[in-house]
Structures are given as C-alpha cells and as structure tokens.
C-alpha positions as CSV (number, residue, x, y, z in Angstrom):
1,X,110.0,86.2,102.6
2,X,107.6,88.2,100.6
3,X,105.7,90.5,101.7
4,X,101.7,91.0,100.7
5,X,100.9,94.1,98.5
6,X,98.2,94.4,101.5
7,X,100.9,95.1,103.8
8,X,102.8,97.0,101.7
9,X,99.8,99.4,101.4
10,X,98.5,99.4,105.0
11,X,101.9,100.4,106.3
12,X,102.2,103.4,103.7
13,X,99.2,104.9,105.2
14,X,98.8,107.7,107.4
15,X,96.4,108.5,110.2
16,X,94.2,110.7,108.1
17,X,94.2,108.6,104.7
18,X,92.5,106.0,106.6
19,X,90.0,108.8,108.3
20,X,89.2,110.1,104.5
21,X,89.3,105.8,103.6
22,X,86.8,105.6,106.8
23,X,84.6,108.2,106.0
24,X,84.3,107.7,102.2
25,X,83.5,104.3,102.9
26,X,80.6,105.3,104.8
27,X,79.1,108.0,102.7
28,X,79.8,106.0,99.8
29,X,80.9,108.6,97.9
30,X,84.9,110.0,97.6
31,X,83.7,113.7,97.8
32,X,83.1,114.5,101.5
33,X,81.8,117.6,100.7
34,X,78.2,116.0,99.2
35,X,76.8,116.3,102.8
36,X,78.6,119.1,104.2
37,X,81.6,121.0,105.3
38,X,84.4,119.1,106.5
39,X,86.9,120.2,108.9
40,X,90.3,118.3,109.2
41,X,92.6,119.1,112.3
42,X,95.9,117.1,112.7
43,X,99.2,117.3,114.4
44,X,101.6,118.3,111.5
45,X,101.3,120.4,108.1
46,X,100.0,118.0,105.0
47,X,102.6,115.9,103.1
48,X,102.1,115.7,99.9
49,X,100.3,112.7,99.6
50,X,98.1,114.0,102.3
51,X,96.9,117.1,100.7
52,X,96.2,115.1,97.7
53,X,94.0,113.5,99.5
54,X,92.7,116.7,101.0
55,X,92.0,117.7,97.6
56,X,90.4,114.7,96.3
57,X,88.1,114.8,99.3
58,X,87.0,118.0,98.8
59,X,87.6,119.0,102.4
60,X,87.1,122.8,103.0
61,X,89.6,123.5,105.8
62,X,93.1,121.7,107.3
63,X,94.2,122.8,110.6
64,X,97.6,121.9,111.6
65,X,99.6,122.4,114.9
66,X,102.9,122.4,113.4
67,X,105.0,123.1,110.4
68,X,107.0,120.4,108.3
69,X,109.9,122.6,109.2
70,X,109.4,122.3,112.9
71,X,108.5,118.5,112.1
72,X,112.0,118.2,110.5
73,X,114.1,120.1,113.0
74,X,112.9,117.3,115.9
75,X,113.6,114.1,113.7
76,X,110.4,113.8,111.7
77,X,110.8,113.7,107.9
C-alpha cells in the first residue's frame, strides 16, 4: 500500500507549523510580522524545523515551558 505524499506531509507536521500554516494563510502573507508582533508560547523548546519556521515567520518572541533536555529525559525525542 502506498501511501499519499499528502499524508506523508500532514503527519510530519507539528502543532505550531500548522498555527504559522493557519495564520499565513489568513494574512496572506508568510511574514507574520507585516501586522504586528507575534508572540509564540508552546510546551517544549523549538526543534529545528520549528525554529526555522520561527524564523521564516518572523515571530519576535518563543516562550517555551520546557527544555529539549527535560523533553528527552521523559521519553520525548
């Protein structure tokens, strides 16, 4: 069975790629910072793919509860 490249793509996506997808999408426009400051707050520090995206966005600030360290230490990689 083969899978769709649609698949393949949703299931690589995180929580916040599809909030930056969501929010680009709206504004039309890939830099979020063309009306305003954005704030990002989520659970765990950025991967890298993540902060790419961060970068790309142009969002000002990331807030993050924990540390990929801690993340590791309780099974998250």
């Amino acid at each position: 069975m083969l899978l769709s490249f649609q698949w393949m793509i949703q299931a690589l996506l995180h929580a916040e790629i599809i909030a930056f997808m969501l929010a680009q999408s709206k504004l039309n426009s890939y830099d979020l910072s063309s009306i305003g400051s954005f704030e990002l707050f989520s659970s765990s520090e950025p991967c890298a793919i993540y902060l790419g995206a961060v970068l790309w966005s142009e969002i000002k600030r990331v807030m993050f509860e924990t540390s990929s360290m801690h993340a590791r230490n309780i099974g998250f990689d």
